[in-house]
C-alpha positions as CSV (number, residue, x, y, z in Angstrom):
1,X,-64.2,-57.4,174.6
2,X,-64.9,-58.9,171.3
3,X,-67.9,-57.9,168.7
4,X,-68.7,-59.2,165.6
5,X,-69.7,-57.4,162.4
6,X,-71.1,-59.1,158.5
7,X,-70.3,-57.2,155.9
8,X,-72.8,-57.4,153.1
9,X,-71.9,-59.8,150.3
10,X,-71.8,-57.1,147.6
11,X,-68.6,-55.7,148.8
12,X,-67.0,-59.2,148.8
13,X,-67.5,-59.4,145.7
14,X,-66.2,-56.1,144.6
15,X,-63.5,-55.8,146.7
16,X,-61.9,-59.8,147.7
17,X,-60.0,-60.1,144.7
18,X,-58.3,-56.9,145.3
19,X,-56.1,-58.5,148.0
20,X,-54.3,-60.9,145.2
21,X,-50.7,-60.8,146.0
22,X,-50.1,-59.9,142.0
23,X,-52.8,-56.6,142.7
24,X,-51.0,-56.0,146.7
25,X,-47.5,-55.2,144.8
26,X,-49.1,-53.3,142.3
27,X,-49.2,-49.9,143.7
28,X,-53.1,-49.8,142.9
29,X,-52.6,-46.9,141.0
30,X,-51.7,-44.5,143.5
31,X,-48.0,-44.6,143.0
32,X,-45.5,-42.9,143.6
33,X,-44.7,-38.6,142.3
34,X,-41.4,-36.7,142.9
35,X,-42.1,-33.9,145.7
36,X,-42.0,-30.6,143.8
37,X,-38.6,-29.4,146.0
38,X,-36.0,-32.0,147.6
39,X,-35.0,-31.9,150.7
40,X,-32.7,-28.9,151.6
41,X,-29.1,-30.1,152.1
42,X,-28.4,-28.4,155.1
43,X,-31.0,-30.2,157.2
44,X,-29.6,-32.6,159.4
45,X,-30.1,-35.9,159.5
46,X,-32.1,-35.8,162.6
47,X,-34.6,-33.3,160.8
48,X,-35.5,-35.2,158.3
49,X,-38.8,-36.8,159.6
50,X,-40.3,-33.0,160.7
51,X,-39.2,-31.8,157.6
52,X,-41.0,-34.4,155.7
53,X,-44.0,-34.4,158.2
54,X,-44.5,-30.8,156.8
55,X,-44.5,-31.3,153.2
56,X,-47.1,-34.1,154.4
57,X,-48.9,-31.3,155.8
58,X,-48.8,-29.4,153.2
59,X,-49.8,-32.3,150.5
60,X,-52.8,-32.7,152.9
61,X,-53.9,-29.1,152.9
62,X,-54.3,-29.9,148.7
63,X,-56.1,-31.5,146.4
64,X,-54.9,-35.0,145.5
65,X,-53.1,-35.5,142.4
66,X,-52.6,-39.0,141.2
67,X,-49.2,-39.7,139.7
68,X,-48.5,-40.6,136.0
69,X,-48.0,-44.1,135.1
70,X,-45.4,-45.1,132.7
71,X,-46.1,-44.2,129.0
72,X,-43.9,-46.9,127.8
73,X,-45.7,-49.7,126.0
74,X,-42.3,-51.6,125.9
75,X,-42.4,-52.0,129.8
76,X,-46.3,-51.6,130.3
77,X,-47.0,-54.7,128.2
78,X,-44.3,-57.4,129.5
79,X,-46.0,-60.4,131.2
80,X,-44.8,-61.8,134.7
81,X,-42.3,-64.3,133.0
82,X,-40.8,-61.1,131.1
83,X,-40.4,-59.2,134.6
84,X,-39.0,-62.5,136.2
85,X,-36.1,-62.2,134.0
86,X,-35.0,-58.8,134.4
87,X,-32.6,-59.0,137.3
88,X,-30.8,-56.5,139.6
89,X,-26.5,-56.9,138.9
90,X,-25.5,-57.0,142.2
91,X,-22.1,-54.9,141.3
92,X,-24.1,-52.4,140.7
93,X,-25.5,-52.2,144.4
94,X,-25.8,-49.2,146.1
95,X,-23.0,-49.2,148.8
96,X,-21.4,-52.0,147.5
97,X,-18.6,-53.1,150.1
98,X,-18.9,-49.8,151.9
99,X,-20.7,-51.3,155.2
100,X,-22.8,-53.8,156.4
101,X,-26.0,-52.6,154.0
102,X,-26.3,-52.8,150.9
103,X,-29.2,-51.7,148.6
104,X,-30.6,-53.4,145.3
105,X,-33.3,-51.4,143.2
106,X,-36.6,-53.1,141.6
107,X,-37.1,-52.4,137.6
108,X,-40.2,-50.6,136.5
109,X,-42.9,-52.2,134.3
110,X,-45.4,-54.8,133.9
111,X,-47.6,-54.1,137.5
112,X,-45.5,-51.5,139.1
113,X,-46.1,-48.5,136.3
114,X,-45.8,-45.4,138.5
115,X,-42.5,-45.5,140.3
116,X,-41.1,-44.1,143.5
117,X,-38.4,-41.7,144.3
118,X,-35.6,-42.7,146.2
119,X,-32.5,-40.8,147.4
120,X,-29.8,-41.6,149.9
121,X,-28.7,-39.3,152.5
122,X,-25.2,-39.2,153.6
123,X,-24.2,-36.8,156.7
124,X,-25.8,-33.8,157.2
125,X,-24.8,-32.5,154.1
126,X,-24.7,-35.7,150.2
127,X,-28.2,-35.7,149.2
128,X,-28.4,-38.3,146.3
129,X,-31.4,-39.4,144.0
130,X,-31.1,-42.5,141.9
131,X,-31.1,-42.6,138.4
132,X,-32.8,-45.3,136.7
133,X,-30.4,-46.7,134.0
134,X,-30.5,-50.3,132.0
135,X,-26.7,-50.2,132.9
136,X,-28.0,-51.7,136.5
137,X,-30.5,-54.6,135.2
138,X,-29.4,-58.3,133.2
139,X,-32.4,-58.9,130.9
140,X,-32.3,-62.1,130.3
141,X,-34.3,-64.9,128.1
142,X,-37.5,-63.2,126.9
143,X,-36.5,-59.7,128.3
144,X,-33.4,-59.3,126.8
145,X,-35.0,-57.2,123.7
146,X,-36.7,-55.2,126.0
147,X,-33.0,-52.9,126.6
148,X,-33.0,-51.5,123.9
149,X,-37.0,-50.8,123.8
150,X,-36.3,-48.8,126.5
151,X,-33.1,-46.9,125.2
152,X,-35.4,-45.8,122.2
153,X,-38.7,-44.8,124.2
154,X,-37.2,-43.3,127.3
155,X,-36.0,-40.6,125.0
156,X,-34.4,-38.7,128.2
157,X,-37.0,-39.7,131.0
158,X,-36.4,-40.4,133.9
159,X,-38.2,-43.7,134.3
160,X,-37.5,-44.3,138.2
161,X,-37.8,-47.3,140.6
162,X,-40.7,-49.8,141.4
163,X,-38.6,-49.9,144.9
164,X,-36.0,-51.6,146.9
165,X,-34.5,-54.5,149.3
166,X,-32.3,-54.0,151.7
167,X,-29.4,-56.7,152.3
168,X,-27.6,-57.1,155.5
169,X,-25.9,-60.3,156.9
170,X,-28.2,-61.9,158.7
171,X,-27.4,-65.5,158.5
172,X,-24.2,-65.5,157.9
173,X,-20.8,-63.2,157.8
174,X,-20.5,-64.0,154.3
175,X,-23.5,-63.3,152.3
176,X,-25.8,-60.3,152.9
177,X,-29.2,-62.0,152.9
178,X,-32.0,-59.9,151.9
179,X,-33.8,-58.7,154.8
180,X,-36.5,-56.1,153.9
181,X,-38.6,-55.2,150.7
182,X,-40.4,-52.1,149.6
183,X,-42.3,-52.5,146.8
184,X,-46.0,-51.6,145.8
185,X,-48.5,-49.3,147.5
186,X,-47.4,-49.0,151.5
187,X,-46.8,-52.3,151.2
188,X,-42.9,-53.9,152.7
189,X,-41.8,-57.2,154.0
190,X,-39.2,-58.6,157.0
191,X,-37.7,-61.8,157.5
192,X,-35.8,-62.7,160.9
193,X,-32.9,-65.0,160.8
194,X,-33.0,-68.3,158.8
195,X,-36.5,-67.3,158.2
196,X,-38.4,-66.4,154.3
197,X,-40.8,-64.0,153.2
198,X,-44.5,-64.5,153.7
199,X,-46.8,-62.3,155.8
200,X,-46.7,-58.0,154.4
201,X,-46.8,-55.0,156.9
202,X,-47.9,-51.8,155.4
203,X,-47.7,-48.2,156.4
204,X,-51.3,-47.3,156.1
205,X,-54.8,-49.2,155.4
206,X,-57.9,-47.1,154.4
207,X,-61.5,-48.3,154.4
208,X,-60.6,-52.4,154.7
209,X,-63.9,-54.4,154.4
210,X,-65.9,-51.4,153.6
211,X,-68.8,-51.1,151.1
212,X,-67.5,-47.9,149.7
213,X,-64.4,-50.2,148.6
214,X,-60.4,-50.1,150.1
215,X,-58.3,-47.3,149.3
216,X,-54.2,-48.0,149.2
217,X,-51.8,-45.4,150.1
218,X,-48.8,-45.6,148.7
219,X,-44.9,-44.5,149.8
220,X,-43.9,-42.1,147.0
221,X,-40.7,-41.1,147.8
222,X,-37.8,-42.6,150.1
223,X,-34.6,-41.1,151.8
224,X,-32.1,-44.0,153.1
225,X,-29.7,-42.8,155.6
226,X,-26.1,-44.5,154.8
227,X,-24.7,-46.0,157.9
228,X,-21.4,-45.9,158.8
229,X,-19.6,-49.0,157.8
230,X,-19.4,-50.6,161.1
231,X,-23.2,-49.6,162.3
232,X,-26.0,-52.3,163.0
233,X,-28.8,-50.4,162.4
234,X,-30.4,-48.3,159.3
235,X,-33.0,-45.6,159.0
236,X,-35.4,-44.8,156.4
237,X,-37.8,-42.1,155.6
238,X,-40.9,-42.3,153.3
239,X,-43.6,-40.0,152.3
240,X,-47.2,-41.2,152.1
241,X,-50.3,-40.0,150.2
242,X,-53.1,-40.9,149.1
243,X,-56.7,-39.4,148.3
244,X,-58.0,-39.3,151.6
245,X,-54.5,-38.4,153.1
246,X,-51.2,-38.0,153.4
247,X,-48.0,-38.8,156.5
248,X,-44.2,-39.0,156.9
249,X,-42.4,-42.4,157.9
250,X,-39.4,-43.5,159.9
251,X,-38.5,-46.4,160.4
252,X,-35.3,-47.8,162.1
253,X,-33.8,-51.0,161.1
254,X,-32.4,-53.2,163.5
255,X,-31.4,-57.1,162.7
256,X,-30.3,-59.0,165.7
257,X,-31.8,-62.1,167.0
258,X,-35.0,-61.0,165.5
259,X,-35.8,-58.4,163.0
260,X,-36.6,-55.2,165.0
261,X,-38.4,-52.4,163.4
262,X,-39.3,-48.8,165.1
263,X,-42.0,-47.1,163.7
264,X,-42.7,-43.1,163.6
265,X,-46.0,-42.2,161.7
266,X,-47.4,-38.6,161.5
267,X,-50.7,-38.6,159.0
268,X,-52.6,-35.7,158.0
269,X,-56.6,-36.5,157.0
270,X,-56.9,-34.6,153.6
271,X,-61.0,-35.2,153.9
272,X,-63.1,-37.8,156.1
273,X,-61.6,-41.2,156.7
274,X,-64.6,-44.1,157.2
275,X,-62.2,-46.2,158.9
276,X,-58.6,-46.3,159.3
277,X,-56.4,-49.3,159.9
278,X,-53.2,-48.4,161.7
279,X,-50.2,-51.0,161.5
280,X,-51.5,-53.3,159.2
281,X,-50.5,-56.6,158.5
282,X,-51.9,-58.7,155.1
283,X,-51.5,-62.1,155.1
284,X,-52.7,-65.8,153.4
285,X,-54.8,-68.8,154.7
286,X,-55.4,-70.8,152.1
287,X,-56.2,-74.0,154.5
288,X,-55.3,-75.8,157.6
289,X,-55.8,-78.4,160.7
290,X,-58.8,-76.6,161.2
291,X,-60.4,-76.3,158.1
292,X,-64.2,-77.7,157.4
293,X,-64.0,-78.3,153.8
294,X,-62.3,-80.1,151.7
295,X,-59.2,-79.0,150.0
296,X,-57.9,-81.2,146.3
297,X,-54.5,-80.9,147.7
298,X,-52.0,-82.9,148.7
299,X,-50.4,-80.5,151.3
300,X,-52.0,-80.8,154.5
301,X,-52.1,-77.1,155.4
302,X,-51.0,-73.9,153.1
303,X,-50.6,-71.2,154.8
304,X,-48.3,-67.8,155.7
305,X,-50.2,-67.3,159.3
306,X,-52.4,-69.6,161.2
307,X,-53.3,-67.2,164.3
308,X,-54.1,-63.7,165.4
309,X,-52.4,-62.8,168.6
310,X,-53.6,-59.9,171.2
311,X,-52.5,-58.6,174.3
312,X,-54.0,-56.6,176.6
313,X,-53.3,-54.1,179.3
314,X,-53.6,-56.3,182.1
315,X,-52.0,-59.0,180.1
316,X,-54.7,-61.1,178.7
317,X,-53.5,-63.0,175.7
318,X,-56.1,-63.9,173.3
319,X,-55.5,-66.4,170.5
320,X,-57.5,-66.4,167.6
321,X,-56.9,-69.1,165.1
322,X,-57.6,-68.3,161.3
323,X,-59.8,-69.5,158.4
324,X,-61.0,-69.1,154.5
325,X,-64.6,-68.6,155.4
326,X,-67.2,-69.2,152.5
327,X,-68.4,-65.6,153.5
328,X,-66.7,-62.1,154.3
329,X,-65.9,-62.0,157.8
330,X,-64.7,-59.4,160.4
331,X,-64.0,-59.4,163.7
332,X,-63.0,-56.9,166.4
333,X,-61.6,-56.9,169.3
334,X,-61.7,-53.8,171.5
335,X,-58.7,-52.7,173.9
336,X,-57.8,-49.6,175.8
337,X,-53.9,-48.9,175.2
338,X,-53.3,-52.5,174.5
339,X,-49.5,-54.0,174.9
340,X,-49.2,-55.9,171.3
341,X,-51.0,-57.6,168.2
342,X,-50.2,-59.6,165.2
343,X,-50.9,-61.8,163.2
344,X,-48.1,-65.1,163.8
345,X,-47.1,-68.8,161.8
346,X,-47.6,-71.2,165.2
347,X,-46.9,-74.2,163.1
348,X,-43.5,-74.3,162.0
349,X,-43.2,-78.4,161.7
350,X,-42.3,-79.3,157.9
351,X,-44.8,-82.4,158.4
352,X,-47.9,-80.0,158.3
353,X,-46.9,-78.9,154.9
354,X,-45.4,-81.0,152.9
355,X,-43.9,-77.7,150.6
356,X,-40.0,-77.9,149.3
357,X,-40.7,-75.1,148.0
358,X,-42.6,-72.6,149.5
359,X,-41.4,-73.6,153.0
360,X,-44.1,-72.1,155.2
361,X,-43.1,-73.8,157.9
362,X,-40.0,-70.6,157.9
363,X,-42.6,-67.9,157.3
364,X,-42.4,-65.1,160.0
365,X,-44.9,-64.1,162.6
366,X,-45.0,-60.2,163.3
367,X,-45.3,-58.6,166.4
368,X,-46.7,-54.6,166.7
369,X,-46.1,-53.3,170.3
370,X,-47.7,-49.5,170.8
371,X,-45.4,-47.2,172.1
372,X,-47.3,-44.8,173.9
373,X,-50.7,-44.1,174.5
374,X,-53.0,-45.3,171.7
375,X,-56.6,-45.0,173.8
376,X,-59.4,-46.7,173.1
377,X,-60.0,-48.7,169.6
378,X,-59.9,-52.2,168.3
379,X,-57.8,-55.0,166.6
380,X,-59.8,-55.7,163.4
381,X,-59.5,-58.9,161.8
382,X,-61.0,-59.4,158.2
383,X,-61.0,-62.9,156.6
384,X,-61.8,-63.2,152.8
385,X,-62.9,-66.4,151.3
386,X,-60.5,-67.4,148.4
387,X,-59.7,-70.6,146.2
388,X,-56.0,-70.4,145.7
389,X,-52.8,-69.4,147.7
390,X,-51.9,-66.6,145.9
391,X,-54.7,-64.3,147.0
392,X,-53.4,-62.5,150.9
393,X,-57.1,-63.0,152.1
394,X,-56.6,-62.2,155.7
395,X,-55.6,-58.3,157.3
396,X,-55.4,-57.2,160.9
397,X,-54.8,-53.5,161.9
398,X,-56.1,-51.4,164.8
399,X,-58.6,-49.0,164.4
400,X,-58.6,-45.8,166.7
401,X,-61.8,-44.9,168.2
402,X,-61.9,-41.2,167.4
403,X,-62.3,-40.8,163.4
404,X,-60.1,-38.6,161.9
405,X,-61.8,-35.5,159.6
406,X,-60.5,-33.2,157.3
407,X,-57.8,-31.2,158.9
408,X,-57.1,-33.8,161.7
409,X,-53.4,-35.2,161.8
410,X,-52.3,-37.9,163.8
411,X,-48.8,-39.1,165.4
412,X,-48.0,-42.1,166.6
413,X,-44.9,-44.8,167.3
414,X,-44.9,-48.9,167.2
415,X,-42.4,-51.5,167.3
416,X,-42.6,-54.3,164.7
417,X,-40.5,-57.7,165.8
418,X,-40.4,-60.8,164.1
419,X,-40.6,-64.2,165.9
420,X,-41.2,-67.8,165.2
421,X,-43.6,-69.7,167.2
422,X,-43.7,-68.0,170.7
423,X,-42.6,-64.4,172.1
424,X,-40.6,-64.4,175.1
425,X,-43.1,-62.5,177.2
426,X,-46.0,-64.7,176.4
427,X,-45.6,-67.3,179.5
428,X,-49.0,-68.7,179.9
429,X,-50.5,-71.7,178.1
430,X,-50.7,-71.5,174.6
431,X,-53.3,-73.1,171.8
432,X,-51.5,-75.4,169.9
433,X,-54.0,-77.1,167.7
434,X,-58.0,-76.4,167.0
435,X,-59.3,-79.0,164.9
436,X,-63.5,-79.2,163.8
437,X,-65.7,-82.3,163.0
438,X,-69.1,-83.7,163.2
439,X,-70.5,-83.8,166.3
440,X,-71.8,-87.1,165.2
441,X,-71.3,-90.3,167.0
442,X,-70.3,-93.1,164.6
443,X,-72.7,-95.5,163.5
444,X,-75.7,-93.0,165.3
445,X,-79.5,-93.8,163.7
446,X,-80.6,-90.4,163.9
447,X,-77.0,-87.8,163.4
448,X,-77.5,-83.6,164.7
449,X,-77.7,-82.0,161.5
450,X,-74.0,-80.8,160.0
451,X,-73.7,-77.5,161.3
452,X,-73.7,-78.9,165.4
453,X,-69.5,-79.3,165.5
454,X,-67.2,-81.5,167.8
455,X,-64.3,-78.8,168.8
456,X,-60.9,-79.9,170.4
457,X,-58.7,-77.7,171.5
458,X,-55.1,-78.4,172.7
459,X,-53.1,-76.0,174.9
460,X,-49.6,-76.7,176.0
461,X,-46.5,-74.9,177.8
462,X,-43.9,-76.1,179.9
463,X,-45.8,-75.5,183.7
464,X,-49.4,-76.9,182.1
465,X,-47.6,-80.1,180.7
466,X,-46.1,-80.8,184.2
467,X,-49.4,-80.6,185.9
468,X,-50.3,-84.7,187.3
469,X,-53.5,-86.0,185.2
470,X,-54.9,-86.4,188.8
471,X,-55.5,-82.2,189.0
472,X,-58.9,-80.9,187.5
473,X,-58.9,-78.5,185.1
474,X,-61.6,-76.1,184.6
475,X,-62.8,-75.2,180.8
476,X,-64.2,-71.6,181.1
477,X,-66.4,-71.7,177.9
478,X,-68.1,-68.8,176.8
479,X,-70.8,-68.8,173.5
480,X,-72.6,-66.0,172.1
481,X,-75.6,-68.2,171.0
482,X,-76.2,-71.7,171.2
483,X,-75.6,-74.3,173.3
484,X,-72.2,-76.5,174.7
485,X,-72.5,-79.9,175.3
486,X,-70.7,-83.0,176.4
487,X,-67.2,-80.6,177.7
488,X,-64.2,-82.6,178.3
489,X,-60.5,-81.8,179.8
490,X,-57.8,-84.4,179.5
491,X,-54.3,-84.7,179.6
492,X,-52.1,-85.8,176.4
493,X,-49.2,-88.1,176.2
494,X,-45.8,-87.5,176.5
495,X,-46.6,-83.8,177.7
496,X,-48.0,-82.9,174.9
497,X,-50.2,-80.6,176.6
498,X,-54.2,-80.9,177.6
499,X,-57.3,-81.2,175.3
500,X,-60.7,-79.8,176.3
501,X,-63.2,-81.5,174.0
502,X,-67.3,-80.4,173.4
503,X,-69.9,-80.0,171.3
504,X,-72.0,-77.0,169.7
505,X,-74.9,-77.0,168.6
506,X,-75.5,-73.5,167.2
507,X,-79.1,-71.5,167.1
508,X,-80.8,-71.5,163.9
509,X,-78.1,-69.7,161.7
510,X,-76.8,-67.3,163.9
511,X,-72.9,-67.6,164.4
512,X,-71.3,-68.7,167.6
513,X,-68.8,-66.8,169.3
514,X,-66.5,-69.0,171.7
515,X,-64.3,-68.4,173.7
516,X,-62.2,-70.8,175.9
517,X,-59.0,-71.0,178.6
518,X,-58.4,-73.6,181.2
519,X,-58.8,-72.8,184.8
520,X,-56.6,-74.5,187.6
521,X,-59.0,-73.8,190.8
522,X,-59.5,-70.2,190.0
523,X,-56.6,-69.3,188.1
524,X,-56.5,-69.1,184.5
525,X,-53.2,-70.5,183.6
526,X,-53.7,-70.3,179.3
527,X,-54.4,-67.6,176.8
528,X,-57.8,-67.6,175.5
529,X,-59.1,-69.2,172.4
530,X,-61.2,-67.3,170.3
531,X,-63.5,-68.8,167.5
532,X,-66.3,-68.4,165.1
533,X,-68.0,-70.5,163.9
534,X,-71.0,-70.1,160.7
535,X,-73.6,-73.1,160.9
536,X,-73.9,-72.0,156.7
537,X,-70.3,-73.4,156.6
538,X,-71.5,-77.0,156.3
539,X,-74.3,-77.3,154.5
């Protein structure tokens, strides 16, 4: 199911610092460009995503024309402290006390230099397209020259928006809590309740991991649909485009117990695509319990995900815990029509991170479920080696078998849910911990050499932690080179689960691909624990 591919160091280095979060919520210079006609106010609401589907057509059918930053040295030259202090006034938000929703707009400058377009729909009939105006920003400390700066250099422009959040009251009837983020490139962020951003979805990722380097699409223009003042859900449309192509967006907003997110995408290939990445999801692992080197830190783990989650038709779950290689590493795993993937924060105990501050212990994990037929393809997972948390050095996306060419279009739908530690569907076993040593002995005369590991693996659930210690449990281990020694099952205490226990000793440098569930008789009652590991990771 599973296949393993090296990318050739030259690209790492080309290409890893790219996924900085500072460079991911830059727009990458493919920003954002007014569509040369709005859309016509007698379509109806219900129109909107065919309407914009065809302009996408049309953009596709074109030659690409990259947008114009900014000329505006004033806002082109502030630093992140200076963009810090330039703040949204919330009276000035867009259906203030009209509903549930409200909407607060992000100020051009410093990274985000070619703004998007965004207009609000209303009915069938109120089509409106914010203004940019200092009137709706507080510049404060060192940015407080910078209003008139732009009074005297705008000169008439229309300087636009470097995006939006979306505030709803998710936590609590009296505040609306911000609940979703547009803001550079394709790039947006959810939070579920009494949860805080980490992890980014985007709309579209092009050529991830390749040698040719990645290409980022970016949302250039966005129609909000005002709900009625009473209504749960909201809708939003976005136009795509890029070099290589172009798409229309919907997505439905739905905050209950979870933060629900439908997904309509229609993309048009304006030349050859090398590899596209549908649903992506861009996250960070800095380090964790599993981790094989050391870390000057005095957090135990740092981290917005610790795991890729998959599941297939038939309902195998596979659990693949993350890392921060020393080398550039994919991973796929192929599926026909599979039921869901994503990339998920297991770990939400305070104790594991030690951060006031960044609390990843609330980060969300984010479910995509196809809707549909999607056919054959794979869940891609690329792992970037970085030394600091700031860089989002992990993506996952799937990757339809069939290319798409110049002239092909492509239409598909997805859910996006967030969750905490567990969805309610997954009921077998689950990994809880994967934690790596020497597979030395202590005190032993003549020690395997450092790249033979000791592996535990802990999996607990509510049936497995009943089970008496007097069952046998069978470890199905599986390697792709090497050899597994010295295998143990045993229960924990307190039902804290089971722990199967062995040795690798890999062959030559070749890297070993495990996998590993636990068997009762002939049943497998766990998900499956998937793990690479690179003998030239200990040295």
């Amino acid at each position: 199911m599973k296949q393993l591919t090296q990318i050739p160091p030259t690209w790492q280095k080309k290409a890893s610092p790219l996924l900085g979060l500072l460079i991911i919520f830059s727009g990458w210079g493919y920003s954002t460009q007014t569509l040369a006609a709005s859309v016509d106010a007698a379509i109806p609401q219900e129109s909107l995503f065919e309407v914009i589907s065809a302009r996408a057509k049309k953009l596709a059918e074109q030659e690409y024309v990259a947008p114009k930053n900014i000329e505006l040295d004033a806002l082109n030259n502030i630093d992140y402290q200076d963009y810090r202090s330039i703040r949204f006034k919330k009276d000035k938000s867009v259906w203030k006390d009209e509903g549930l929703y409200e909407l607060q707009l992000f100020h051009p400058g410093f990274l985000y230099k070619t703004p998007v377009t965004i207009n609000t729909v209303e009915g069938d009939s109120k089509r409106n397209r914010l203004p940019f105006s200092t009137d709706f920003y507080q510049y404060d400390d060192t940015a407080a020259p910078l209003k008139d700066e732009i009074a005297k250099g705008v000169e008439g422009t229309q300087l636009g928006h470097a995006g939006f959040r979306v505030h709803y009251p998710l936590n609590t009837n009296e505040y609306k809590d911000e609940v979703m983020v547009f803001q550079g490139a394709s790039y947006f962020r959810v939070v579920g309740p009494n949860q805080v951003y980490g992890l980014s979805a985007r709309g579209l990722a092009i050529d991830t991991a390749e040698t040719s380097g990645e290409e980022f699409p970016t949302f250039k223009e966005f129609w909000l649909v005002k709900p009625k003042a009473e209504q749960t859900n909201i809708t939003i449309f976005a136009l795509l485009d890029s070099p290589s192509v172009s798409g229309a967006y919907k997505f439905n907003i739905d905050p209950t117990t979870n933060m629900l997110v439908d997904v309509d995408m229609q993309i048009f290939a304006r030349k050859d695509i090398i590899k596209l990445g549908v649903a992506p999801l861009t996250s960070m692992f800095y380090h964790g319990e599993n981790s094989t080197k050391f870390f000057d830190d005095y957090r135990p783990e740092v981290h917005d995900s610790d795991g890729l989650l998959t599941q297939s038709a038939d309902d195998k779950w596979v659990w693949r815990p993350l890392n921060n290689p020393t080398q550039l590493s994919v991973t796929s795993f192929s599926y026909n029509n599979p039921k869901g993937f994503g990339l998920a924060q297991r770990d939400r105990d305070f104790n594991n991170y030690l951060d006031t501050e960044a609390h990843y212990h609330n980060r969300p994990s984010l479910w995509i479920e196809p809707q549909g037929e999607w056919g054959n393809g794979r869940v891609e997972l690329v792992e970037i080696p970085t030394d600091t948390e700031t860089n989002d050095n992990i993506v996952s996306y799937w990757v339809p078998e069939k290319p798409m060419k110049t002239g092909d279009s492509l239409k598909l739908s997805y859910k996006m849910s967030t969750f905490n530690a567990h969805l309610t569907q997954h009921e077998k076993a689950r990994v809880t911990r994967t934690r790596i040593g020497s597979a030395a002995l202590p005190g032993e005369d003549n020690p395997p050499p450092q790249s033979h590991r000791q592996f535990t693996v802990d999996f607990a659930g509510p049936d497995l932690n009943n089970l008496s210690e007097k069952l046998t449990l069978n470890p199905d281990i599986q390697l792709t080179a090497g050899e597994v020694r010295d295998v143990t099952v045993q229960k924990l205490p307190n039902s804290l689960g089971w722990r199967v226990a062995f040795k690798i000793a890999p062959q030559d440098d070749q890297p070993v691909d495990m996998r590993l569930s636990l068997k009762l008789r002939d049943k497998e009652i766990s998900e499956v624990w998937s793990y690479v590991w690179y003998p030239n990771d200990i040295k």
